[in-house]
C-alpha positions as CSV (number, residue, x, y, z in Angstrom):
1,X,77.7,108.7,92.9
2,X,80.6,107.8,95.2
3,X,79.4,108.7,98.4
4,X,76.0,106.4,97.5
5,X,77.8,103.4,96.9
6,X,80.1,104.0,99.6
7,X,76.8,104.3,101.7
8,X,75.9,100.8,99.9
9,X,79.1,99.3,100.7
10,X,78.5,99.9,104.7
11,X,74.8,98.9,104.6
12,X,75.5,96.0,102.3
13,X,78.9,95.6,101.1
14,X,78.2,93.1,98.0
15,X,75.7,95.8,96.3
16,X,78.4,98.7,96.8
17,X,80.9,96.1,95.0
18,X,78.1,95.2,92.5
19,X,77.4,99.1,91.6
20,X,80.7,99.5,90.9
21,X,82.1,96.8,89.2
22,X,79.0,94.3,88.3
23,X,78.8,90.4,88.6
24,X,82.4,89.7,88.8
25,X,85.1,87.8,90.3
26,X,85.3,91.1,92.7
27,X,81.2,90.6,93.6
28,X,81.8,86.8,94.4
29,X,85.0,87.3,96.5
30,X,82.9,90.1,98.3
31,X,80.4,87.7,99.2
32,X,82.6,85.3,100.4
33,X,84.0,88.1,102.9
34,X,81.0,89.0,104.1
35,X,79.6,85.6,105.1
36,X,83.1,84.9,106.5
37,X,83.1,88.1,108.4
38,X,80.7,91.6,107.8
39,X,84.5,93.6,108.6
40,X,86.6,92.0,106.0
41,X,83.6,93.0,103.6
42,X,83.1,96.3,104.1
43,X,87.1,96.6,103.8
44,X,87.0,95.0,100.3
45,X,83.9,96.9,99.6
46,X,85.9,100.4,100.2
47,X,88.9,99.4,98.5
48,X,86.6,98.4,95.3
49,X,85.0,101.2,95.0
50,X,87.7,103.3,95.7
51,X,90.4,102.1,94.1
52,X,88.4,102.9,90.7
């Protein structure tokens, strides 16, 4: 199940973040990367999920 949200967290890195963790504080600060920047997202995204 990694590997899909990893997949996720490339295409889309907010729906990577919300498969692993939900509707968070972690979901809304990915968000917030991603409009600020699509890189610093996708970093956040990977370190989410696999940090868990």
């Amino acid at each position: 199940m990694d590997i899909v949200r990893v997949i996720c967290a490339i295409i889309f890195p907010p729906l990577g973040v919300a498969l692993q963790v939900g509707f968070r504080g972690a979901f809304w600060l990915n968000i917030l990367l991603t409009i600020l920047g699509f890189i610093p997202g996708i970093v956040h995204a990977l370190y989410v999920i696999l940090r868990r």
